[in-house]
Backbone as numpy.savetxt, mean C-alpha at the origin, in Angstrom:
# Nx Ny Nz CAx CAy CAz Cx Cy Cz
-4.71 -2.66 -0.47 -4.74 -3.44 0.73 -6.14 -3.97 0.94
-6.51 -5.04 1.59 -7.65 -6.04 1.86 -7.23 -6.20 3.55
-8.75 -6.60 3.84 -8.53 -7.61 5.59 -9.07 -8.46 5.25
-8.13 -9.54 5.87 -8.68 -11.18 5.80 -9.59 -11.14 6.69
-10.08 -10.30 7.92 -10.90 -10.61 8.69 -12.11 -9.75 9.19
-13.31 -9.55 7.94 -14.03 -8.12 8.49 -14.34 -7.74 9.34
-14.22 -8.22 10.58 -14.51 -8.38 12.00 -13.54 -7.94 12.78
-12.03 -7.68 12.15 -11.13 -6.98 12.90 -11.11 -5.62 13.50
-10.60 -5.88 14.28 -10.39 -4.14 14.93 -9.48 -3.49 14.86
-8.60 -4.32 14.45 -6.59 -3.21 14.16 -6.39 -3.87 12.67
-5.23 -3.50 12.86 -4.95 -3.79 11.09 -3.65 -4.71 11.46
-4.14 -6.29 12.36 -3.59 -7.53 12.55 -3.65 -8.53 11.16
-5.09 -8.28 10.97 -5.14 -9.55 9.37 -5.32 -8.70 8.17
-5.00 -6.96 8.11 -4.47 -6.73 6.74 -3.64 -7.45 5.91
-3.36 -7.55 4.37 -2.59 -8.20 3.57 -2.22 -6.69 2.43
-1.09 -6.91 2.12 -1.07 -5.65 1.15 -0.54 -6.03 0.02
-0.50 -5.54 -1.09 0.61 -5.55 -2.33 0.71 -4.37 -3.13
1.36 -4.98 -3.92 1.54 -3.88 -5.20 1.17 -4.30 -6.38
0.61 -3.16 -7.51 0.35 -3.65 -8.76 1.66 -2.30 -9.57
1.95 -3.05 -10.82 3.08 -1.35 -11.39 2.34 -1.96 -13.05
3.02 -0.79 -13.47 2.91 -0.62 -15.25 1.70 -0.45 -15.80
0.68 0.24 -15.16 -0.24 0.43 -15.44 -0.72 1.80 -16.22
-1.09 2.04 -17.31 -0.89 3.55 -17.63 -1.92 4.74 -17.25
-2.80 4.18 -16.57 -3.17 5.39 -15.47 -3.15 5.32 -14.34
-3.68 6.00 -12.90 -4.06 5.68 -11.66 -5.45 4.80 -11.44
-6.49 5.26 -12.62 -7.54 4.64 -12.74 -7.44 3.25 -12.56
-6.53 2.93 -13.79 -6.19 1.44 -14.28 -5.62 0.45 -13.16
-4.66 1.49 -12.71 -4.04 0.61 -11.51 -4.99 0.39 -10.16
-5.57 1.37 -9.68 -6.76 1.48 -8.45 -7.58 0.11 -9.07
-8.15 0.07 -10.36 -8.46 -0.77 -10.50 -8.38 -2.85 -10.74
-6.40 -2.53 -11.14 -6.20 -3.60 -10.81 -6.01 -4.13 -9.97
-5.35 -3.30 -8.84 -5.22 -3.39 -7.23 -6.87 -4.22 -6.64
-7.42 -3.70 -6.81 -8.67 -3.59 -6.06 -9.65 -4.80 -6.51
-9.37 -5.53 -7.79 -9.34 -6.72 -8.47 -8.66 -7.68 -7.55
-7.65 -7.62 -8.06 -6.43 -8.67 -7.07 -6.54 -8.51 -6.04
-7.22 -7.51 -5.03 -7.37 -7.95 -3.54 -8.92 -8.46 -3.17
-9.69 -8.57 -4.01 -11.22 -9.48 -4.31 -10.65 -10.47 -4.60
-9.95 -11.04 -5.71 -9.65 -12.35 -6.31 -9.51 -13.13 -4.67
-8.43 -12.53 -3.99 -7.69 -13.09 -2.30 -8.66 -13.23 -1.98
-10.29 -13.14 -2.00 -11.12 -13.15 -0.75 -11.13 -12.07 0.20
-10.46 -11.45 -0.18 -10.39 -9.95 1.07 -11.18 -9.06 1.17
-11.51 -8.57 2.19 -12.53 -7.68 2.33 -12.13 -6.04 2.70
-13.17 -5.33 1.91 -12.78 -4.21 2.00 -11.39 -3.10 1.92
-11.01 -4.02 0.36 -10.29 -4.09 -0.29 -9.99 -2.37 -1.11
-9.13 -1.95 -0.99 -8.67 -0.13 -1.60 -7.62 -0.22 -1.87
-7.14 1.04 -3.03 -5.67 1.20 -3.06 -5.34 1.89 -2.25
-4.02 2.27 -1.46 -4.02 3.24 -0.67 -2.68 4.02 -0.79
-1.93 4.18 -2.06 -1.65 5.05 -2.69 -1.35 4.84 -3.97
-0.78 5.60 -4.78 -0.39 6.01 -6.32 0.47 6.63 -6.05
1.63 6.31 -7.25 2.92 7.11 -7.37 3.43 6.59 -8.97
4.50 7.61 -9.51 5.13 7.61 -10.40 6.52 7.51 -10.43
7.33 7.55 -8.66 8.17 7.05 -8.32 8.30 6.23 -7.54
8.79 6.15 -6.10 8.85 5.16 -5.24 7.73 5.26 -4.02
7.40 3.97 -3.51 6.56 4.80 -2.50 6.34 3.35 -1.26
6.04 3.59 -0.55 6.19 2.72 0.87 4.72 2.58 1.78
4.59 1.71 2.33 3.03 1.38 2.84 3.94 0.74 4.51
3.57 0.92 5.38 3.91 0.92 7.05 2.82 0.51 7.66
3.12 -0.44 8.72 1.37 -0.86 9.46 2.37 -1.20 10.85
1.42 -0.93 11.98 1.68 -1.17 13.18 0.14 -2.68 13.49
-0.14 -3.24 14.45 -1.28 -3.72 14.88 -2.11 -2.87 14.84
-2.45 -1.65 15.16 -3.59 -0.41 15.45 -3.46 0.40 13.97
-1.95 1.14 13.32 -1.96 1.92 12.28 -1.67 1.46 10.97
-1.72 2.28 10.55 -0.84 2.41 8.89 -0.18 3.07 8.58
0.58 3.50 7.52 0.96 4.75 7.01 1.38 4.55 5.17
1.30 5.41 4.47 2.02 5.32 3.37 2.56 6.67 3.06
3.13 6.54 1.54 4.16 7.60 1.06 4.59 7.29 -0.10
4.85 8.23 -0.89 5.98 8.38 -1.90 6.64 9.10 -1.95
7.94 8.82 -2.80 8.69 10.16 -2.93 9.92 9.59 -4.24
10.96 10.52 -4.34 11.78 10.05 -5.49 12.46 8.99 -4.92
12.70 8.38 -3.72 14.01 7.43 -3.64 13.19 6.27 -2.83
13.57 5.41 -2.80 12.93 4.04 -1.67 13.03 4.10 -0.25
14.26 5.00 -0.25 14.50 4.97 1.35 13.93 6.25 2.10
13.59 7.65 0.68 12.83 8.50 1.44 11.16 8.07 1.55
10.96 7.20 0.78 9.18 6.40 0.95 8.97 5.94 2.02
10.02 5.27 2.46 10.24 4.43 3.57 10.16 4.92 5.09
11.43 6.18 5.15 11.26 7.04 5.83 9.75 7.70 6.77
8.98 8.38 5.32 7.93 8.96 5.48 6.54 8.14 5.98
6.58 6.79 5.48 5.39 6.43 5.58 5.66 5.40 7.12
6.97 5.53 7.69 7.05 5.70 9.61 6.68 6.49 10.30
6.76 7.39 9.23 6.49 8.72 10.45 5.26 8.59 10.36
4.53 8.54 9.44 3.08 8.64 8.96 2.26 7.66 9.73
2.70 6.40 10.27 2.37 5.32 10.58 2.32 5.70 12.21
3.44 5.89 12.32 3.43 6.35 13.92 4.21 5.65 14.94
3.94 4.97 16.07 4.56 4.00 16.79 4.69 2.57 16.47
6.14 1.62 16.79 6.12 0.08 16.87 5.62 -0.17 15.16
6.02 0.65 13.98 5.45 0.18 12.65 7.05 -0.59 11.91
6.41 -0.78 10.85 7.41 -1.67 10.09 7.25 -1.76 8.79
7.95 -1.06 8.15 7.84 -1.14 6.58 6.95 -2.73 5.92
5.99 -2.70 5.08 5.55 -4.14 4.65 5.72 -4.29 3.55
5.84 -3.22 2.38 6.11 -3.41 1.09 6.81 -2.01 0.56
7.80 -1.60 -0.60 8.10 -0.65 -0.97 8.30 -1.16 -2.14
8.21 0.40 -3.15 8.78 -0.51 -4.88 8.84 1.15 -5.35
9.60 0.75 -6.21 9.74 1.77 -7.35 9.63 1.86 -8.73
9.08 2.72 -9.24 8.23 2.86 -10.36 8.81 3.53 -11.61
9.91 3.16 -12.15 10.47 3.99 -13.37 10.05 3.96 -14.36
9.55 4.81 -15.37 8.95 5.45 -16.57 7.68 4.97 -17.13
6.44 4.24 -16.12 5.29 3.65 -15.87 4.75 5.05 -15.36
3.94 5.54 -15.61 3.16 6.96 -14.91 1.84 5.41 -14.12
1.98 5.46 -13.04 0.90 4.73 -12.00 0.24 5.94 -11.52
């Protein structure tokens, strides 16, 4: 994840994605973190790793993420994690790629 706006105070002009098939965590932290510089974004991190499915949640003020074996338990978790008024922004799943 990146902010379009370093000057923000909530996580209104976060942008997020995903990178997969990468054969380490290294590799991937690192392509992530590439591709959210390329955008112009600032202060740009991965903000998780998984080898199965996993889910990223943002409210205006929070975040949350997660993984787990299924899409809908990633999904699940990274609401709760997130907290109030959040909304799933990206989920994916990761079969036989170790990320």
């Amino acid at each position: 994840m990146g902010d379009a706006d370093p000057s923000a105070s909530d996580a209104s002009t976060e942008q997020h994605f995903i990178v997969s098939g990468h054969p380490s965590q290294a590799a991937a932290k690192q392509a992530a973190e590439s591709q959210c510089a390329a955008k112009g974004l600032h202060f740009c991190h991965a903000t998780v790793w998984y080898d199965a499915c996993a889910a990223y949640a943002k409210s205006a003020q929070n975040s949350g993420s997660a993984y787990a074996a299924t899409e809908e338990e990633a999904k699940r978790i990274a609401l709760a994690n997130c907290g109030k008024n959040c909304k799933v922004v990206v989920a994916q799943c990761e079969r036989g790629n170790p990320v």
